[in-house]
C-alpha positions in Angstrom: 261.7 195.0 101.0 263.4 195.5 97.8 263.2 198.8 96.6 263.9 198.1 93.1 261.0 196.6 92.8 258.4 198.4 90.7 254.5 197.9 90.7 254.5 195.6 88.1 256.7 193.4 90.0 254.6 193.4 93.1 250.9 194.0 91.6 247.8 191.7 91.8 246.8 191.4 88.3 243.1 189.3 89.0 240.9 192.4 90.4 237.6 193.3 89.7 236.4 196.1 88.2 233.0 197.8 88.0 230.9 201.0 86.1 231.0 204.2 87.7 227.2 204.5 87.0 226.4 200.4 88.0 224.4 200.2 91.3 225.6 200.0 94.5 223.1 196.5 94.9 225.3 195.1 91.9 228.6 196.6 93.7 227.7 194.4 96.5 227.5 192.0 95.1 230.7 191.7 93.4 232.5 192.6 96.5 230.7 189.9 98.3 232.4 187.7 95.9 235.3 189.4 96.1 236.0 188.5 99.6 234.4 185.0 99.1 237.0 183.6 96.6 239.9 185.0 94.7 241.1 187.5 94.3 240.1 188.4 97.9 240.3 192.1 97.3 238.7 194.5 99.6 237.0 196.4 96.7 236.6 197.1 93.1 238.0 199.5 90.2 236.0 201.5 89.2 236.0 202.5 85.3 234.1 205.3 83.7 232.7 204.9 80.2 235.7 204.8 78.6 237.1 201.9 80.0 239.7 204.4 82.0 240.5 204.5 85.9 237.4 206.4 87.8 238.3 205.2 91.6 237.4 202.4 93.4 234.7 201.0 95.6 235.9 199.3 99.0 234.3 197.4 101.8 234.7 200.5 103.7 232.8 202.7 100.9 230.2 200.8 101.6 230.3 200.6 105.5 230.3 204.4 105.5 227.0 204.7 103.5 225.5 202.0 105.8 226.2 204.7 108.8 225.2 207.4 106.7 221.7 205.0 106.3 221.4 204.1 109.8 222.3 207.5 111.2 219.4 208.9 108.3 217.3 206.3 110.1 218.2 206.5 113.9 218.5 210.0 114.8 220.2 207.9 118.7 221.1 204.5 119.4 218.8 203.0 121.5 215.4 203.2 119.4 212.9 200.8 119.2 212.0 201.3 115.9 214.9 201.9 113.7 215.6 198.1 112.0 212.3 198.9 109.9 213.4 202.5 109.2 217.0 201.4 108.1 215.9 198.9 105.7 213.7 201.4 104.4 216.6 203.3 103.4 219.0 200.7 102.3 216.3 199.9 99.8 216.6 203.4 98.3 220.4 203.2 98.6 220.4 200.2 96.4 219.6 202.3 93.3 222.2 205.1 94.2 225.0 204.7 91.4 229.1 203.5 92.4 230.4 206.9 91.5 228.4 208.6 94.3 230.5 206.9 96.9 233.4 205.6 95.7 237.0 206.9 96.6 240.3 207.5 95.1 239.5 209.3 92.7 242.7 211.1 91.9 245.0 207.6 93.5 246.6 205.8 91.1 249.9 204.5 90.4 251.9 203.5 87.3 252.9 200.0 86.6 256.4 201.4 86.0 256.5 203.4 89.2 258.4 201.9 92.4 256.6 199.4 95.0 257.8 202.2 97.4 255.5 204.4 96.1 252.4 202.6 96.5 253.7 201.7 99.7 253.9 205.4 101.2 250.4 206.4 99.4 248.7 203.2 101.3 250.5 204.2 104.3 249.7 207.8 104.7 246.1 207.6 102.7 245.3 205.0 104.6 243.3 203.3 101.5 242.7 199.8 101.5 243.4 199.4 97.7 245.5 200.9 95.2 244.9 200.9 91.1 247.6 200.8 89.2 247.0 202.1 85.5 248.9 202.7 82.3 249.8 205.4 80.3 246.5 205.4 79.1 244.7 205.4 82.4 243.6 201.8 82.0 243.8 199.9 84.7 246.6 196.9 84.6 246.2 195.8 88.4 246.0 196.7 92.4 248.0 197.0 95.4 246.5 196.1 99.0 247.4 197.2 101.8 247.9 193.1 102.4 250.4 192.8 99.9 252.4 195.9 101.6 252.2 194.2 105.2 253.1 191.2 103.5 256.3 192.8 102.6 257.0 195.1 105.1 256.7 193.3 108.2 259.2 190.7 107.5 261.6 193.9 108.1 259.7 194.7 110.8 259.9 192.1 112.8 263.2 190.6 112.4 
């Protein structure tokens, strides 16, 4: 890995973004297509009304609230009736907004910063996805935890 590297270097610059106040049924959507054809992202910025950096909105954002649903629907594993119960609630959760479950709210990098950086905050966060924004909180691309294995391992595994 070359540590002179900066974000802008290493950065994915086709991501998708999404509203802070969009639905989670439209957030699925996108991310659906996210992982169906480029860019192959595991989630989506997330922008506020301004057009700045809010968070972002991962497959594993959304596998949380389905616990949350199912544990909301199932008080134990095992019962008979909880598929119709469930569905019930993931019907209600379609209308609940991005910004109620999205994450990284406060994790961000700048395009200017080193690829070492975003490196250490995916390793130690463990996020999935990384927005890099610029000066003006915009964002200008992402970081995956893919693109740091892709890098780092080579090292790795000489």
């Amino acid at each position: 890995m070359d540590l002179k590297r900066t974000n802008q270097d290493m950065m994915n610059k086709d991501f998708s973004t999404i509203k802070a106040d969009a639905h989670l049924k439209e957030a699925y959507s996108n991310i659906k297509k996210n992982l169906e054809g480029p860019p192959h992202s595991p989630g989506l910025v997330v922008l506020d009304n301004a057009g700045k950096y809010a968070g972002v909105l991962t497959v594993d954002d959304l596998m949380k609230e389905l616990g949350r649903l199912y544990r909301d629907a199932c008080d134990k594993p095992g019962r008979k009736d909880w598929v119709e119960a469930f569905f019930s609630q993931c019907e209600l959760s379609g209308i609940k907004k991005v910004s109620e479950i999205m994450s990284g709210k406060k994790l961000s990098v700048r395009a200017g910063d080193s690829f070492e950086k975003s490196c250490e905050m995916i390793l130690y966060q463990k996020l999935h996805l990384l927005a890099v924004v610029d000066e003006g909180s915009k964002p200008v691309g992402i970081v995956t935890r893919r693109k740091v294995l892709v890098e780092i391992a080579p090292r790795m595994f000489k």
